[in-house]
Phi, psi and omega in degrees: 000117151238206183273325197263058163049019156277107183080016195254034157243036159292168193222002150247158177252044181266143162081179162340008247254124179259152174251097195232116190259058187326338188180091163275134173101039192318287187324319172293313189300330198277266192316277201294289182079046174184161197077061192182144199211164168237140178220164193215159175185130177278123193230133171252125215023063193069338219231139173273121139337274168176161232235149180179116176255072193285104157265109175297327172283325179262016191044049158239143161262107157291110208221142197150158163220204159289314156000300186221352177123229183196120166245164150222122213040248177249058183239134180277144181259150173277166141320141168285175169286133194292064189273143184296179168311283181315353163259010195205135164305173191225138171265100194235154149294159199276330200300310190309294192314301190296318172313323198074055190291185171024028190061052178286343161301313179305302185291328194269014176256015171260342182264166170278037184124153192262136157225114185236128196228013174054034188198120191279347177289313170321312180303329217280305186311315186287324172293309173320324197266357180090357178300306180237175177242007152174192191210153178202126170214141169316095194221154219247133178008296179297338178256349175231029181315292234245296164291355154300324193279311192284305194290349192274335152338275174296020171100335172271180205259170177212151178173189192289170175296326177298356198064018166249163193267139215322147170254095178299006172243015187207142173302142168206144197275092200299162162203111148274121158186164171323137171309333170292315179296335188297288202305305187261024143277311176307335176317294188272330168302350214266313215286343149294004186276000000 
């Protein structure tokens, strides 16, 4: 399945299914020439394998499953540290913030601050690193595959903003974070419903 309409009409995760985002963050590479990534990620009957996020300006690859861990290049990555919402900026799309979807106003007056950086491969990379303390957008199979797998490597939790779980054959409004930011995002969305 990818983003430029090869295969991206399965209606099963059965067997082998590769996931391929040839070029996350279009807009940046066009406008920026930074911000932007390639990711490709392996799911065998549903369950993720593995995952590889290429931030192309900064040459490191992230890499990894349960298997084997989470690398960026040959350096092994920790958990980020389990921090609440309040103790870490937040990654958000702006359509979310502004609309105010699921009370993304809410959550990010609850952060120490917004980060929006246009490439979900990119946000996913900053939630590993302890950079942000989650992350949330409307995203479509191909943009958060490949970051599902590394991140849930690493301890975070990854599902819908409601906290039920992804469908990997349908766009969903993804939420990456510390399990502590989870619980008080679930929080503030449930008061928004």
């Amino acid at each position: 399945m990818g983003e430029e309409g090869f295969g991206d009409c399965l209606t099963s995760m059965d067997g082998n299914v590769w996931i391929v985002d040839p070029l996350d963050g279009t807009m940046n590479f066009v406008k920026q020439r930074d911000h932007f990534a390639i990711m490709i990620a392996l799911y065998q009957d549903g369950k993720g394998v593995l995952g590889y996020i290429f931030d192309v300006m900064n040459d490191v690859l992230y890499a990894g499953g349960p298997a084997v861990g989470v690398y960026a290049n040959d350096e092994r990555l920790t958990a980020p540290n389990n921090i609440p919402l309040s103790e870490g900026l937040f990654g958000a799309s702006g359509p979310l913030v502004i609309g105010n979807i699921s009370g993304m106003q809410e959550i990010i007056r609850h952060s120490r601050g917004m980060r929006i950086y246009g490439s979900a491969g990119i946000e996913f990379i900053h939630a590993f690193l302890g950079k942000t303390v989650g992350y949330s957008s409307f995203l479509k199979p191909w943009d958060f595959a490949a970051g599902r797998i590394l991140a849930e490597t690493l301890g975070l939790v990854v599902t819908k903003i409601d906290g039920s779980p992804l469908d990997m054959l349908s766009s969903n409004l993804v939420l990456v974070t510390t399990g502590k930011a989870q619980q008080d995002i679930r929080t503030i969305v449930n008061e928004n419903v």
